[in-house]
N, C-alpha and C positions, 0 to 999 in steps of 0.2 A: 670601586677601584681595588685592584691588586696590591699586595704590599711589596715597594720596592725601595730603592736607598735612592733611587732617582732627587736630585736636586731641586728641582720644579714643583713649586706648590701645587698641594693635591688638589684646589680649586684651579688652577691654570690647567693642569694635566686632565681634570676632567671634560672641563671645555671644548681641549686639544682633542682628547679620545671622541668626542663626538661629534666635531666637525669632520674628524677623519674619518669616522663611519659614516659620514653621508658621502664625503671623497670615495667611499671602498665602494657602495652600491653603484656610484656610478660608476667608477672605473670595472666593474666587474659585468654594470647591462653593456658599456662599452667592447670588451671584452669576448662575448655573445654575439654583437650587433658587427664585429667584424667578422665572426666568424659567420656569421647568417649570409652577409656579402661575400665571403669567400666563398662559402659553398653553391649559391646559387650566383653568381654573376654569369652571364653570359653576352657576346659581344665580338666584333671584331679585336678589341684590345683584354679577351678574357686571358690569357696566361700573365700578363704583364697585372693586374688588375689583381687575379689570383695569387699573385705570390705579392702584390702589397697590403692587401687587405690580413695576407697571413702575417706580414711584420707589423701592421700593425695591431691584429690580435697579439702578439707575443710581446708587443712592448705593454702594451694595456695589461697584458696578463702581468708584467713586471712590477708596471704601478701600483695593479691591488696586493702584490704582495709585500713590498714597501711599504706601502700606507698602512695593511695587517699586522705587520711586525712594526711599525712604531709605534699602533697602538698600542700591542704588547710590552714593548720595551718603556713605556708611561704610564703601565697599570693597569689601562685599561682594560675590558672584554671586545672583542672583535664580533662585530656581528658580517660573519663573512658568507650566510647561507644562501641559495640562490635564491629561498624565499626573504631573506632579508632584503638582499639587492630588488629584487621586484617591489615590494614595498615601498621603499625609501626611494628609491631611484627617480633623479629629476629630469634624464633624458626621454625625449617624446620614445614613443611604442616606435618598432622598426617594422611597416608593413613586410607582412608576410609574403605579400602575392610579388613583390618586385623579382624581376628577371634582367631587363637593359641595362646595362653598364653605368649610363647616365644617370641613371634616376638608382643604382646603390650608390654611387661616387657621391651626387648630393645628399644622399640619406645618412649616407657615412658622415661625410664633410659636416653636414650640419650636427649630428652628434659630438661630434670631437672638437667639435670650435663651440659647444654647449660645456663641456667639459672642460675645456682649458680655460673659459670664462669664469669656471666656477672654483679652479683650479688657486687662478690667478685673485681673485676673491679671498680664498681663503692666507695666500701669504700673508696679503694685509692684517689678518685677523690673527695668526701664528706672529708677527712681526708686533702687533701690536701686544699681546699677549705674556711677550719676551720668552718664547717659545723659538729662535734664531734657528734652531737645528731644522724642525721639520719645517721651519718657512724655506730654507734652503733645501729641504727634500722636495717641497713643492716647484722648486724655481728648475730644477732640474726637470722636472717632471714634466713642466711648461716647456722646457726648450725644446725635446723630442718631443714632446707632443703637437708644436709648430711646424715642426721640419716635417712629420709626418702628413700633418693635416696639406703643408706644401705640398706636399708627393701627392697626396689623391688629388685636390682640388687642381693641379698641372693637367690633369685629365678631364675636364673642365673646358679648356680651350679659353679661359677667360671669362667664363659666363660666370664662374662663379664670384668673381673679386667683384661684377657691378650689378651681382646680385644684391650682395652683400652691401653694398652703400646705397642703395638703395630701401632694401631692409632691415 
């Protein structure tokens, strides 16, 4: 840990720093994994598709730098390298070959409802930790991260909400 005047014991703070490095690898394969869907989607719904997948690359991009800078701001080191995120990262691999609409919309959906799960995980852990701040950076993080995951899974048609109770 970094030396800093920060209030938060340095065993909480280190805890925090590295739970939020595994939050950073995801949020950064996340990151990648909309960008992969934005670039290759294709489809009757590709323009509309293409610029969600761009918002929601750019909100993903906001997350890891949030989550970067409060490990910062706790002492911590950041492990923010794209080989760090590949390592760490607990989001499945994004096939490469995908092209239909449908099948990035689920590839997508199911990453980011993998991420908010893990998200939502980790408040508990910040909340129990008496870390208040970044559980509330996380709780934020959770709320766009639903509204978005909303917005692709609508294109879905429904398949995907009784996917999901089902599995």
């Amino acid at each position: 840990m970094h030396p800093t005047h920060n209030d938060l014991p340095a065993k909480t703070r280190t805890k925090v720093a590295r739970v939020l490095n595994q939050l950073l690898a995801d949020s950064s394969d996340l990151v990648m994994q909309a960008k992969q869907a934005h670039w290759n989607v294709r489809g009757p719904s590709f323009i509309a598709l293409h610029r969600l997948f761009d918002e929601v690359y750019e909100h993903a991009g906001e997350w890891s730098d949030e989550i970067a800078e409060r490990i910062a701001q706790l002492g911590g080191q950041v492990f923010g390298t794209l080989q760090a995120a590949a390592k760490m990262t607990r989001l499945a691999p994004y096939p490469l070959e995908l092209v239909d609409e449908k099948d990035h919309v689920e590839q997508l959906a199911s990453a980011m409802a993998k991420f908010g799960a893990s998200v939502r995980e980790s408040i508990d852990v910040f909340s129990d930790l008496g870390d208040q701040d970044t559980a509330d950076m996380c709780t934020e993080i959770s709320r766009q991260l639903d509204k978005d995951l909303w917005f692709v899974e609508a294109h879905q048609g429904g398949e995907g909400a009784r996917r999901s109770r089902r599995g």
